[in-house]
C-alpha positions as CSV (number, residue, x, y, z in Angstrom):
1,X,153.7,53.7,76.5
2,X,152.1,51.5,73.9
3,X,155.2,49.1,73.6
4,X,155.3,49.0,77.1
5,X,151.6,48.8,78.6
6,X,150.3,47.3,75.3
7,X,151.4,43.7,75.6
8,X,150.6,43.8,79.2
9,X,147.0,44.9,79.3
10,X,146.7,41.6,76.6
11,X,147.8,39.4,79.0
12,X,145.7,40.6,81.8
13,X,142.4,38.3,82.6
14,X,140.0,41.8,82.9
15,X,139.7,43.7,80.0
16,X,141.5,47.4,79.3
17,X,140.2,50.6,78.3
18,X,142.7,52.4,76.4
19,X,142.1,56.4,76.7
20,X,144.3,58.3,74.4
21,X,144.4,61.9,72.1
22,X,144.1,61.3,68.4
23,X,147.5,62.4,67.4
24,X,147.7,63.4,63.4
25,X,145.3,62.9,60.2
26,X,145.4,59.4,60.5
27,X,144.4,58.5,63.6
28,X,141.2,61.6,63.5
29,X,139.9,60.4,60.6
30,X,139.7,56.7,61.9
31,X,138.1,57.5,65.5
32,X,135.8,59.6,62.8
33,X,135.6,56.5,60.7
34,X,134.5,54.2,63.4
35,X,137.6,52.3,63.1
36,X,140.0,53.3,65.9
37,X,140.8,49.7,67.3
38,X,143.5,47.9,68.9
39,X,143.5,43.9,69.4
40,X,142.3,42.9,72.7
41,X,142.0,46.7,74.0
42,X,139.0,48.6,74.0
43,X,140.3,52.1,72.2
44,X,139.2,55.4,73.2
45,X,140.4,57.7,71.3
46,X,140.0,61.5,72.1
47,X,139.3,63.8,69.2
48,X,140.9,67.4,70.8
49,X,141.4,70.7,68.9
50,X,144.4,70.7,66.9
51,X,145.2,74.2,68.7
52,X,144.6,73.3,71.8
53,X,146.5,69.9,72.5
54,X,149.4,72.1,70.5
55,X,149.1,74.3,73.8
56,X,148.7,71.2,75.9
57,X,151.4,69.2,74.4
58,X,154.0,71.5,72.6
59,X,153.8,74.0,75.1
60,X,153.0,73.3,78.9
61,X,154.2,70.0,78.5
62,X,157.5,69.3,76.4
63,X,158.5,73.3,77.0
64,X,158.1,73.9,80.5
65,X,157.2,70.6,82.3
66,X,159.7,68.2,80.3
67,X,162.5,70.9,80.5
68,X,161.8,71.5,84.1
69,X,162.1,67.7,85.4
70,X,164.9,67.5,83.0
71,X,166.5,70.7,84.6
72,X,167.3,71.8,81.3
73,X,166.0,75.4,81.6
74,X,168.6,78.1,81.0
75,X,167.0,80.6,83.6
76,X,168.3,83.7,82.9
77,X,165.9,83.6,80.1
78,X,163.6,81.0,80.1
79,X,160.9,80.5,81.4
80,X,159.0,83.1,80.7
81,X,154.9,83.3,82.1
82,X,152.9,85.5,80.4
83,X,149.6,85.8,79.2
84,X,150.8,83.5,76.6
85,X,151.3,80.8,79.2
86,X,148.4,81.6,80.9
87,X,146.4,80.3,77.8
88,X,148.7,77.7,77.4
89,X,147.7,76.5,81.0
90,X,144.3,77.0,80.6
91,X,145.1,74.6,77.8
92,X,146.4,71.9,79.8
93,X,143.8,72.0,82.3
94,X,141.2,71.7,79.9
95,X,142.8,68.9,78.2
96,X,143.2,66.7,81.5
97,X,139.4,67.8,81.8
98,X,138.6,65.8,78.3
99,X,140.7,62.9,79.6
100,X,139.3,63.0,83.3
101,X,135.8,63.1,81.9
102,X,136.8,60.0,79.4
103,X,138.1,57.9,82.2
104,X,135.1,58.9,84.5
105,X,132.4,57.8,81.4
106,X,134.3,54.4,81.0
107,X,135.0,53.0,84.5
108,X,132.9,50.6,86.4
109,X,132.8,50.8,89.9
110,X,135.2,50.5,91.7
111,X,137.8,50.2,88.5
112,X,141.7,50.9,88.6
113,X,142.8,53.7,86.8
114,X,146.3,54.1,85.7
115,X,146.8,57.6,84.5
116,X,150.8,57.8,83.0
117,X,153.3,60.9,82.5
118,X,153.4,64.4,83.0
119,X,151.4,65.5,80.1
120,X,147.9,64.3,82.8
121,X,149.5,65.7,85.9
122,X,145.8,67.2,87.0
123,X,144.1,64.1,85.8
124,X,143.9,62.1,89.2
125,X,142.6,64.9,90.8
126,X,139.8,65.5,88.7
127,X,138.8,62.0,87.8
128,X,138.7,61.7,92.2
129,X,136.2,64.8,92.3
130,X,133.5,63.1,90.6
131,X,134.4,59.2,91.0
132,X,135.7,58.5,94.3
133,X,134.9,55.5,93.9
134,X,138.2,54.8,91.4
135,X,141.4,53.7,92.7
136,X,143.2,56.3,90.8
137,X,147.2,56.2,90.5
138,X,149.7,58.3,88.7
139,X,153.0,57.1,86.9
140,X,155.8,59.6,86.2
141,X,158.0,58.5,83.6
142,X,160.6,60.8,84.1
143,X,162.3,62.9,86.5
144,X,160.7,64.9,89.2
145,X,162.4,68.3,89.9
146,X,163.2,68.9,93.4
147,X,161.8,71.4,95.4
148,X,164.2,74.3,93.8
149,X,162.6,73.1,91.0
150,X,159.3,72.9,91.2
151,X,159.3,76.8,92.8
152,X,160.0,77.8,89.1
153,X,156.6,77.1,88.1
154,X,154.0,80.0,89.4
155,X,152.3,79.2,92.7
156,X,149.2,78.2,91.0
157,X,150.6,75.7,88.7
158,X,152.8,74.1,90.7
159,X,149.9,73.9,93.7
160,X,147.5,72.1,91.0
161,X,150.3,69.5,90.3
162,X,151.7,68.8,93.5
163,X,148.2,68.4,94.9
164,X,146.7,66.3,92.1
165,X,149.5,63.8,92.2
166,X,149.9,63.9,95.9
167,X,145.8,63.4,96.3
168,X,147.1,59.6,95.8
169,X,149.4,56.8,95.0
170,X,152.3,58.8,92.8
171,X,154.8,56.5,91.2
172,X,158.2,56.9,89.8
173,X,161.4,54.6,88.4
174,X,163.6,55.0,90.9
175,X,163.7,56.0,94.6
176,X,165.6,59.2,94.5
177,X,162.6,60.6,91.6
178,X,160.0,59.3,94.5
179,X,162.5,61.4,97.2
180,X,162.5,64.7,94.6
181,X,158.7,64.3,94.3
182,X,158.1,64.3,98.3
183,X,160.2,66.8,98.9
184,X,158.5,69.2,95.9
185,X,154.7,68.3,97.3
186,X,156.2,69.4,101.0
187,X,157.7,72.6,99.3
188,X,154.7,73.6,97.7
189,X,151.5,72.2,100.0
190,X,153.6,72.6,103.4
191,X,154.7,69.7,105.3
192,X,151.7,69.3,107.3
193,X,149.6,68.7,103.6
194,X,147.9,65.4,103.4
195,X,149.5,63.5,100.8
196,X,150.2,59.4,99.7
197,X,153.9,58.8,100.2
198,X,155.4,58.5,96.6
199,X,156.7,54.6,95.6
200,X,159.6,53.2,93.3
201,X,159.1,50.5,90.9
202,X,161.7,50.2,87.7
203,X,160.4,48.8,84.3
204,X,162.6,46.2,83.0
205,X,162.6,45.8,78.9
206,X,160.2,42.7,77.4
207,X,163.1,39.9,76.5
208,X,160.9,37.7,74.2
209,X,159.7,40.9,72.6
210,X,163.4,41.9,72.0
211,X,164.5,38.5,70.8
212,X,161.8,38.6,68.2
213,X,162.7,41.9,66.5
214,X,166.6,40.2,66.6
215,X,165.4,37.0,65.0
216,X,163.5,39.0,62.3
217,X,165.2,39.5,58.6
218,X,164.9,43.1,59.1
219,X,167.5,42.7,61.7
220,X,169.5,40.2,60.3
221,X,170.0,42.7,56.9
222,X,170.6,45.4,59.6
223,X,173.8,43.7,61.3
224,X,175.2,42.7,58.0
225,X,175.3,46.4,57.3
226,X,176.8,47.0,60.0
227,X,179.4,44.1,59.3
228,X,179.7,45.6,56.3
229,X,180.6,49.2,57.3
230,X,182.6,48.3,60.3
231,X,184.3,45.4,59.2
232,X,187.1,44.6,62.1
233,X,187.2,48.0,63.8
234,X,185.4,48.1,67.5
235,X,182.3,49.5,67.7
236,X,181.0,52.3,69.9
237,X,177.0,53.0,69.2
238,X,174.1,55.1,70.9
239,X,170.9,55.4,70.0
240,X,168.6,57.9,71.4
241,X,166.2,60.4,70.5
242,X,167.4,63.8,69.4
243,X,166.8,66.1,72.0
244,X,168.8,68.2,74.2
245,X,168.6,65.9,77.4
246,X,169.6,63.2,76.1
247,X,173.2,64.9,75.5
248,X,174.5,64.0,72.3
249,X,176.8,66.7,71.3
250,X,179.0,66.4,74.7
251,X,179.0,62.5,73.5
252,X,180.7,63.5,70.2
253,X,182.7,65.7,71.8
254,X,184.5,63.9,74.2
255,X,184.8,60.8,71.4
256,X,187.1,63.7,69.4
257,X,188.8,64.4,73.0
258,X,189.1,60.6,73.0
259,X,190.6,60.1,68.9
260,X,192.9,63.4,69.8
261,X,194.5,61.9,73.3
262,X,194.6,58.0,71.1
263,X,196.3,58.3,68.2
264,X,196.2,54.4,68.3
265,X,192.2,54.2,68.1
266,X,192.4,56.2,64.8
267,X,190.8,54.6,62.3
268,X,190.4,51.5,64.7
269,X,186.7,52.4,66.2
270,X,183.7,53.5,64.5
271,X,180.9,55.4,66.2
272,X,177.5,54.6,65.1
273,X,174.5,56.9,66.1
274,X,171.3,55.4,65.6
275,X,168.9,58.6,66.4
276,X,165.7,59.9,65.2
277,X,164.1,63.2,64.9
278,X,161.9,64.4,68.6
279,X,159.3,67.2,68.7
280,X,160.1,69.0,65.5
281,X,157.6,71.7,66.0
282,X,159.4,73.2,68.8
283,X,162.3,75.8,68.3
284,X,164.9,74.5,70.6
285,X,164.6,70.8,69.4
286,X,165.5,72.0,65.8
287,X,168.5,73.8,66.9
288,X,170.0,70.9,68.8
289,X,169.5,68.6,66.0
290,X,171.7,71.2,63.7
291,X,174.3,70.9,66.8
292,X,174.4,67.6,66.6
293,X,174.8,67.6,63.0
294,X,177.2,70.4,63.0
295,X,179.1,68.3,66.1
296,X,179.3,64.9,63.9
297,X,180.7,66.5,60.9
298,X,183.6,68.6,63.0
299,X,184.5,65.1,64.3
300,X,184.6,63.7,60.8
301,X,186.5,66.4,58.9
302,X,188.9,66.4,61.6
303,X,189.7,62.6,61.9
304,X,188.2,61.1,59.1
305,X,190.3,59.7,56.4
306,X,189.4,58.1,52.9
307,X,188.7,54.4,54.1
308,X,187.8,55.5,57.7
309,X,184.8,57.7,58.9
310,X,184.6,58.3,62.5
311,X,181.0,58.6,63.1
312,X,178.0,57.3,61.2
313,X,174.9,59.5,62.0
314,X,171.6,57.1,61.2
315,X,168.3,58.9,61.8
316,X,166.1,56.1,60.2
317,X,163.6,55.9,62.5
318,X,163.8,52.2,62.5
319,X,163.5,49.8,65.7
320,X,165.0,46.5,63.8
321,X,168.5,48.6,63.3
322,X,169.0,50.0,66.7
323,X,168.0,46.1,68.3
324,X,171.1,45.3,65.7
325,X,172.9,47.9,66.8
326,X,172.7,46.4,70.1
327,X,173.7,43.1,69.4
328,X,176.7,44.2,67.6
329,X,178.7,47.1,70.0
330,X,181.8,46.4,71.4
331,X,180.4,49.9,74.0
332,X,177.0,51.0,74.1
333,X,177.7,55.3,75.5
334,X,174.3,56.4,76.9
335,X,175.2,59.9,78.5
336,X,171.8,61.4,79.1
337,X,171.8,64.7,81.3
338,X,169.1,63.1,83.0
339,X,167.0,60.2,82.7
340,X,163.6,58.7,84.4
341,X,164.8,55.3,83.2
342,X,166.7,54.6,80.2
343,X,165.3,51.8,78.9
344,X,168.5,51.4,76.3
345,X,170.6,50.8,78.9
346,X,168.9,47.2,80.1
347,X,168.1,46.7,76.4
348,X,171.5,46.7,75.2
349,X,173.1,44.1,77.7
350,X,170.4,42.0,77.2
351,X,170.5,41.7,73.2
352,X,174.4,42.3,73.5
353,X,176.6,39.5,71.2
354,X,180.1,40.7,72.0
355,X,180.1,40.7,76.3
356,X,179.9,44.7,75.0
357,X,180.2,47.4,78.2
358,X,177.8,49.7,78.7
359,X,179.2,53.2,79.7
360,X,176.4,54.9,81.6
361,X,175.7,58.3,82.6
362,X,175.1,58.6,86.2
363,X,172.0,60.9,85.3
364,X,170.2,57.9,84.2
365,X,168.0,56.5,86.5
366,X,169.0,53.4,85.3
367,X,172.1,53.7,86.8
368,X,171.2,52.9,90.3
369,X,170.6,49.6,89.2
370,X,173.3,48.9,86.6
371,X,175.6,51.1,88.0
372,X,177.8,48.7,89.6
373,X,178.3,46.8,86.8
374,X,178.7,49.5,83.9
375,X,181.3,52.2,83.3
376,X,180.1,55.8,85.3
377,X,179.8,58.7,82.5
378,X,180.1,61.7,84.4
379,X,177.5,63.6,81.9
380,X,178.8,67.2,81.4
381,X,182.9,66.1,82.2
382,X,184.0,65.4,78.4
383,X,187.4,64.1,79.9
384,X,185.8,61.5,81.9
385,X,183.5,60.3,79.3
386,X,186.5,59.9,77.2
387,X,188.5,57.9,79.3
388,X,185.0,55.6,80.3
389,X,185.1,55.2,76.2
390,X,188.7,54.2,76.6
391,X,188.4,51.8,79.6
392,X,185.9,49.9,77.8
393,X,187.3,49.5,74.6
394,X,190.9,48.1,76.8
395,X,189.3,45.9,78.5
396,X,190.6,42.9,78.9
397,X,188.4,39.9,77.4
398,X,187.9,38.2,80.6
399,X,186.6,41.2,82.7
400,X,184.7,42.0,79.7
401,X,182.7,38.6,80.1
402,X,182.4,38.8,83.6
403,X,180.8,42.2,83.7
404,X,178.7,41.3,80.8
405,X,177.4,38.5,82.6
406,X,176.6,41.0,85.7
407,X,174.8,43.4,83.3
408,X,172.7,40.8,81.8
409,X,171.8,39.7,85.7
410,X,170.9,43.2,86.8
411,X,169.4,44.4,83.3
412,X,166.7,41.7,83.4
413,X,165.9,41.5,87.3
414,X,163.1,43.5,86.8
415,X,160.2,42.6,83.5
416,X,157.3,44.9,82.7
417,X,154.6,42.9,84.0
418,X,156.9,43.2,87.5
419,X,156.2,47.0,87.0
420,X,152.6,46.8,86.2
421,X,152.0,44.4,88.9
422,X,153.6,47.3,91.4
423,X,151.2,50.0,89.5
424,X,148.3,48.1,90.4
425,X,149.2,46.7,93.8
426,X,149.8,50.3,94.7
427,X,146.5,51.7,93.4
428,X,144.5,50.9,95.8
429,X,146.6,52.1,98.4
């Protein structure tokens, strides 16, 4: 949210109020300081309770909210609501309180108020009871769940969200997101509910902020290790948070299912995964980062030979490496379950040196605008993913160039101030 709404606020001619949760030591002990500031932005940083935004933001919302838009859940066990949710709730709602009453304290008359994600699903609601005077919207940035969905949640919760989104403009990255909304908020409030239809509007990545991280010596060291380590081999790479969505270990997987069926890519292709650790406090997150571990090193043992390792696991949380990373691939695999966006997947044809193709899962909501021009990755078919790794690394130059070139076209028809134009044109709505 800051790399994407940061530069943007800058730009705009009537100044921003920033309202944000003080996240870790640092950032608490400048809002205590006096000294939580941002250029150009005025900074208002929340100081919650350490136990109660871990209920907020560890629990309602990257446990149950993130796995159910994600459809991730494996119901025959979880979730579970029990008195231990209930608190957990309670939590939520009294977080999106502190936020509401922030954004209600700052706002002149008559202000827009762009309220973004999941985590402040009750927040237009509640900023709307006491200033109705606002123009209030809501931005999901990822999935919604459909209607099956969204009858997981009890009654109660799933009442408070639909009606607190659905109170006004709600907007998502792609139309069928919007559609899954609509249909949820007719599910849950009944079709004769008074609601604001939903609206699509897809951020595109910020080009002249991508070209500087590629012009800077960070990244210019970061591709000559890559020179270094691939040398004249083709390149696959990903890079991705780790976290179960976002399907890593099926990617490994069908990359073995691809070196067993190709004897002649052996030791030919390198895959390099530039990832970085997600939500380490939360049980399931750990274990899928020890899959993908355990997943990389089956690959190498079985393949890998004394000159030649299959795949390279990065996790150096480090933005100048993955924009090199970018430049350099020969096929860029982004395989996400599910997606609200993706905004690899316009990043990497943009910043792309080698007319590299993009195989992309069909998940992504990206891929109803790059689709035509990328490789479909069936997400949970290891087969297909295998031969979408093949096809791209076959083909011939000149289709190569020419898809590039249609990628590039598609990848930057839409820029962020496009999208934040859209938020405010709909807010007052």
């Amino acid at each position: 949210m800051v790399s994407a709404l940061g530069p943007l606020l800058l730009r705009n001619e009537d100044p921003a109020v920033w309202v944000a949760a003080a996240i870790g030591a640092g950032d608490r002990a400048a809002l205590r300081a006096g000294k939580a500031r941002a250029p150009g932005i005025e900074v208002r940083l929340l100081d919650i309770d350490e136990h109660l935004h871990r209920l907020h933001y560890d629990i309602v919302s990257n446990s149950v909210l993130w796995f159910l838009h994600h459809g991730i859940f494996d119901l025959v066990r979880r979730p579970l609501f029990d008195p231990a949710f209930r608190e957990a709730w309670d939590a939520y709602a009294a977080v999106n309180e502190v936020f509401a009453a922030a954004v209600c304290e700052a706002a002149h008359d008559g202000d827009v108020v762009l309220v973004q994600d999941y985590q402040l699903a009750l927040v237009p609601s509640m900023v709307r009871r006491v200033r109705p005077d606002l123009q209030v919207l809501h931005f999901t940035h990822t999935p919604f769940c459909g209607p099956g969905g969204i009858r997981v949640l009890p009654d109660d919760v799933a009442a408070a969200i639909c009606g607190s989104m659905g109170g006004g403009p709600s907007g998502f990255h792609t139309p069928r997101w919007a559609a899954a909304y609509r249909a949820s908020v007719r599910e849950v409030l009944g079709g004769g509910a008074a609601s604001h239809s939903p609206f699509a509007s897809s951020l595109g990545p910020d080009r002249a902020a991508l070209e500087e991280v590629a012009a800077s010596p960070a990244a210019a060291e970061a591709r000559r290790s890559l020179d270094d380590l691939v040398g004249d081999r083709a390149l696959i790479v990903r890079t991705d948070r780790v976290e179960p969505s976002k399907n890593l270990v099926r990617g490994f997987l069908a990359y073995d299912l691809l070196l067993k069926e190709r004897a002649d890519l052996r030791g030919r292709v390198v895959f390099v995964a530039m990832v970085y650790a997600s939500r380490q406090r939360l049980a399931e997150y750990v274990e899928y980062a020890n899959e993908v571990e355990e997943a990389v090193s089956t690959v190498n043992e079985r393949w890998g030979t004394r000159d030649w390792q299959p795949i390279v696991l990065d996790d150096r949380d480090d933005f100048a490496r993955s924009v090199a990373g970018l430049q350099r691939y020969d096929a860029l695999l982004v395989n996400p379950l599910i997606d609200g966006l993706n905004l690899v997947a316009k990043e990497g044809p943009l910043l792309n040196e080698r007319d590299g193709v993009l195989c992309l899962s069909r998940g992504a909501g990206a891929f109803d605008e790059l689709g035509d021009a990328a490789r479909e990755v069936h997400p949970y078919d290891l087969e297909q993913t295998a031969r979408s790794l093949a096809a791209a690394l076959d083909e011939p130059a000149a289709e190569r160039a020419a898809r590039a070139r249609r990628l590039r076209e598609l990848a930057g028809a839409r820029t962020p101030v496009m999208w934040l134009d859209d938020l405010l044109g709909h807010a007052g709505s």
